[in-house]
N, C-alpha and C positions, 0 to 999 in steps of 0.2 A: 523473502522471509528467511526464516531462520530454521536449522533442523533438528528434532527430539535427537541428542546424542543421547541421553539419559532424562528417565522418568525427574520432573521437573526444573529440567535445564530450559532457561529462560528462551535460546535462543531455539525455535526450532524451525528449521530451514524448509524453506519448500524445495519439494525435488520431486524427478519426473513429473511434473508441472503441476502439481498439486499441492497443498498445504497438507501436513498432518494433526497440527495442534490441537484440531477439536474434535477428534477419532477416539474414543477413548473405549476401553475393554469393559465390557457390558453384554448381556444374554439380548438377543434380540426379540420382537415384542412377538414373537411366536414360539417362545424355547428355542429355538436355534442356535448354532455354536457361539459362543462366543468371541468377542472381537479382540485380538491381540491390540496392544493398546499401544499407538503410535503406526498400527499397519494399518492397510488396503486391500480392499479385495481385488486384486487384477484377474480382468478377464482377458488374455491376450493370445492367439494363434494357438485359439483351441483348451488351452490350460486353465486352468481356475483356481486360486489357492492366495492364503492370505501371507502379505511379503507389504517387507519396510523399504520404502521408495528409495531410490537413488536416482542421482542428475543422470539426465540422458537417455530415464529407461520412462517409456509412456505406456499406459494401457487403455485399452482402446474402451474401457468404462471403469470407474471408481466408486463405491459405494461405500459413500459414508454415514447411513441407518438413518439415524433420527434427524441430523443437520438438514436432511432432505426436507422437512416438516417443519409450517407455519407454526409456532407456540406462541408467538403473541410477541410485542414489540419488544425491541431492546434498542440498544444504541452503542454507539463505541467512537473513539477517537481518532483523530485526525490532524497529523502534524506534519512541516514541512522543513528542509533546509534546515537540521540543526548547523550545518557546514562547517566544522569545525575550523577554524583559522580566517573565517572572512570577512568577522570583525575588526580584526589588526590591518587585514591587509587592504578592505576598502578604508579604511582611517586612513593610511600612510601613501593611498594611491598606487598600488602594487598590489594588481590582484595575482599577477604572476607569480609572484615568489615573495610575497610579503606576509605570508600566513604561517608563520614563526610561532605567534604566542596564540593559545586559544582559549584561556580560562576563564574570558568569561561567556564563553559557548558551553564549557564544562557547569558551571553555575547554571544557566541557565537551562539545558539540559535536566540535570540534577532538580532543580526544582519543578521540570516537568511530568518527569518520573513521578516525584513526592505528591504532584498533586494529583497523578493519575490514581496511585496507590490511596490517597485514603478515600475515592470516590465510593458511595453507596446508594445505591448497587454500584456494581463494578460492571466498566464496561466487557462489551464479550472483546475485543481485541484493540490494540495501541499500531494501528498505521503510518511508517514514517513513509511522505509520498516524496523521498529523494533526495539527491544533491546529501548524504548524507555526511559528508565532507568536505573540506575545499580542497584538499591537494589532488591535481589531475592524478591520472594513472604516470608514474615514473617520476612523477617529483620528490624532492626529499623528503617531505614532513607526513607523506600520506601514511606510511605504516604507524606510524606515532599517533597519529590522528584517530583513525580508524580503531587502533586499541586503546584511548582514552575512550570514548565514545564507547565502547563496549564497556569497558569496565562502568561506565556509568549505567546504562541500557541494563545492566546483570542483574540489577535491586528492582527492577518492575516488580510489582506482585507475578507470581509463578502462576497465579491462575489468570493474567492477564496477555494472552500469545502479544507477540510480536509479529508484525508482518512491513517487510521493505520492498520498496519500489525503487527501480535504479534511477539515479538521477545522472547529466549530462557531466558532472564533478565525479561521477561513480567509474563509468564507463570513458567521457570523453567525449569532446562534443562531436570528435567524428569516431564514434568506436569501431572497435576492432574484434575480429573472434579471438583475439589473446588478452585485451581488455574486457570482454565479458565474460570469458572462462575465470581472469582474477576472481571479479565481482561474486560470480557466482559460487569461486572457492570460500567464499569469505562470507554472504549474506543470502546465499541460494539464487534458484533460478532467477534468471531476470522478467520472466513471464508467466504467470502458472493464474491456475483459478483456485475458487473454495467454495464451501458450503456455509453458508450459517443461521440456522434456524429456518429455513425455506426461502433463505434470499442468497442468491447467485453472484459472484465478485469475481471478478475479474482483472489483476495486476499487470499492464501492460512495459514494457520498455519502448516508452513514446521517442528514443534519441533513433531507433531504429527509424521513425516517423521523420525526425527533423533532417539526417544527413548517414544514411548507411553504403555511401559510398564506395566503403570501404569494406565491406560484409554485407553486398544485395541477398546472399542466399540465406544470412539468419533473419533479415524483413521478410522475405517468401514466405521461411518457416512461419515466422509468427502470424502474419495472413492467412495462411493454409491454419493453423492448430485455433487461431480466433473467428475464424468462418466455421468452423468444426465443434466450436465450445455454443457460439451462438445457435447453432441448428440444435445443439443437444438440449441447450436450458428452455429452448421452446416446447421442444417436446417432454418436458419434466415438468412444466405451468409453476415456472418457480412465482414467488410472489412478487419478485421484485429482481432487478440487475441493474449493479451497480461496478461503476469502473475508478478504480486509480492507477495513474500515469501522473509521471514528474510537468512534463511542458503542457500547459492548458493548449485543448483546441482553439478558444480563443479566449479573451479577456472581458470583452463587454459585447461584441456584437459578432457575428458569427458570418458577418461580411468585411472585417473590419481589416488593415493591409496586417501584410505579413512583417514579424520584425523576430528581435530574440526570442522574445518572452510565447510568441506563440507556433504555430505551426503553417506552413506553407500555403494558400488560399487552396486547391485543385487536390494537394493532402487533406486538408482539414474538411472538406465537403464529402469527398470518398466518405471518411469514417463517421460524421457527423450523419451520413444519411445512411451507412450501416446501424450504428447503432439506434436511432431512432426508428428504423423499419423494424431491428428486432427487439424494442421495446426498454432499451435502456434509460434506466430514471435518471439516472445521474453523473457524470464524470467528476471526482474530487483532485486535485492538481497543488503543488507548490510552485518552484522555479521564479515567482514574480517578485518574492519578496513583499507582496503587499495583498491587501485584501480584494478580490472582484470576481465575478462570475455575470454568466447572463444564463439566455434559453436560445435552443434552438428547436421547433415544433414540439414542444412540450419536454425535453429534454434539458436539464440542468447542467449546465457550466457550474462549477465550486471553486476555485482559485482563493486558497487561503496562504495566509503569510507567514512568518517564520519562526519556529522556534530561536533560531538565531539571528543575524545580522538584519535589519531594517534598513527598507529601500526608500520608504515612504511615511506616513504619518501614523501607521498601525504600532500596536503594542507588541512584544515579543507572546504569543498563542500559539492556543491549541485551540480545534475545532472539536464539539460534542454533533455527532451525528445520531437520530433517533428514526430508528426503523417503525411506521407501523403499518396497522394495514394496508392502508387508501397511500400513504404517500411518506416520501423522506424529507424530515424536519432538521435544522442545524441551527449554529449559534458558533459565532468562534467569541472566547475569551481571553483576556491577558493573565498571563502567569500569575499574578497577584490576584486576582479575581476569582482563578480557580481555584488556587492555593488556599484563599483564604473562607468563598463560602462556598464552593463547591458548586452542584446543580443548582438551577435556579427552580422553586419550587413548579413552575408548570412544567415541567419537564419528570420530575419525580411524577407528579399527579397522572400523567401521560401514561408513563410507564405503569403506575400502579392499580388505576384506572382498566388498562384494557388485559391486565395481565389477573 
């Protein structure tokens, strides 16, 4: 994700493996201090004091007041693969260096945004789960890329965060610690959690999953700090935990072989039976280019498809995710769809219903 540089800068970055966007400066429900607006309270080696996160610095508990607290359903969005350049270059057969021209990933982008923005209610956050580019780390077109894409991203409504998950185009399908220091210079941590309204999320970097070859000690890390988040959200009775990562565990069956698009059989079981011990509803994923998910022991596979280039018979979307008590609802739509009637009326009723 992205980081408050200034009070209503679109982008604001997660750092020290936390979000900040929805910390905001407010007396707490006992008169107590109030909360600088964009900080954290770290409690770390003894110290206590409120301070604005930076990459690389963790505290060993974050409290962010009321996010802690069930209010009643909301919902928020979920998009994948805007990839800027890989509609030219799967056209021309050159995914390697054929990602030249992107505008109509711009376009479409652009009209992702516009439909996020006139939504009402408005969702609590705009999730892109990856690949948010096509040019690898060191190819020509990626800086180009990457700040079209931004300047597009910059017109979100300001009260709608941002939050990004690295995709395997972000980092590289065998990343590196100098390929995810970029990323993280550029779009924040590659792994962090959040708070929102009493449900617990979770942003993984899944390439670490597929092939860390080449950096086993930032997989450790992530292992060690997601065994460590999982213990915590238990003992906090959040209502709900929910995960986004780029590469689905799996596509349709959670037996099914191993290929690109998912994660290694003896990988994908480890974490599928971590997360379902510790109660995870849901994982939301891009990477496939097309629409699909399953279950495994009552746990949701999500696998939606692109805001950009199409692999398969899906329209260019966005998913609406709807939080309530008992359970997480969704729907993915086509840019036209959303654009034009927005929510679909059981979905406002939902929301307005239990709120």
């Amino acid at each position: 994700m992205s980081v408050m540089a200034a009070v209503g800068d679109v982008f604001r970055r997660a750092r020290g493996r936390t979000l900040t966007a929805f910390r905001q400066g407010a007396r707490n429900s006992s008169g107590g201090l109030r909360v600088p607006a964009g900080s954290i309270l770290c409690r770390a080696a003894g110290r206590e004091g409120w301070a604005w996160p930076r990459r690389g610095a963790e505290c060993s508990e974050v409290v962010s007041g009321d996010e802690y607290q069930w209010k009643g359903p909301f919902y928020f969005i979920q998009g994948a693969d805007p990839q800027f350049g890989l509609i030219k270059a799967w056209a021309v057969g050159n995914t390697g260096s054929g990602d030249d021209e992107w505008g109509e990933e711009i376009k479409l982008t652009e009209q992702a945004v516009q439909a996020i923005n006139k939504l009402n209610p408005k969702p609590k956050f705009f999730v892109l789960c990856g690949d948010l580019i096509h040019g690898m780390p060191g190819t020509q077109w990626r800086k180009d890329q990457e700040q079209d894409l931004k300047n597009v991203l910059k017109n979100t409504d300001q009260d709608i965060p941002l939050v990004f998950v690295s995709g395997n185009h972000d980092i590289g399908n065998t990343p590196t610690r100098e390929t995810i220091d970029n990323y993280c210079k550029s779009w924040g941590d590659d792994y962090f959690s959040f708070w929102v309204g009493g449900v617990f999320f979770l942003v993984l970097n899944s390439q670490l999953y597929f092939d860390s070859s080449k950096c086993p000690e930032l997989k450790q890390a992530q292992d060690a700090w997601l065994n460590g988040q999982l213990a915590a959200a238990e003992k906090r009775k959040c209502k709900h935990i929910i995960v986004f990562q780029h590469i689905p565990l799996f596509l349709r069956k959670p037996d099914e072989d191993h290929d690109y698009f998912n994660l290694e059989k003896s990988v994908r079981q480890e974490i599928m039976e971590k997360f379902q011990n510790a109660g995870v509803k849901a994982v939301f994923s891009g990477h496939y280019h097309r629409n699909a998910g399953g279950w495994y022991r009552g746990l949701e596979m999500v696998v939606s498809s692109a805001i950009g280039c199409q692999l398969g018979e899906d329209k260019h979307g966005l998913r609406v995710v709807l939080v309530t008590d008992e359970k997480i609802v969704h729907r993915y739509y086509s840019l036209d769809e959303l654009s034009s009637q927005g929510l679909e009326k059981e979905m406002v009723d939902m929301l307005a219903k239990q709120n």
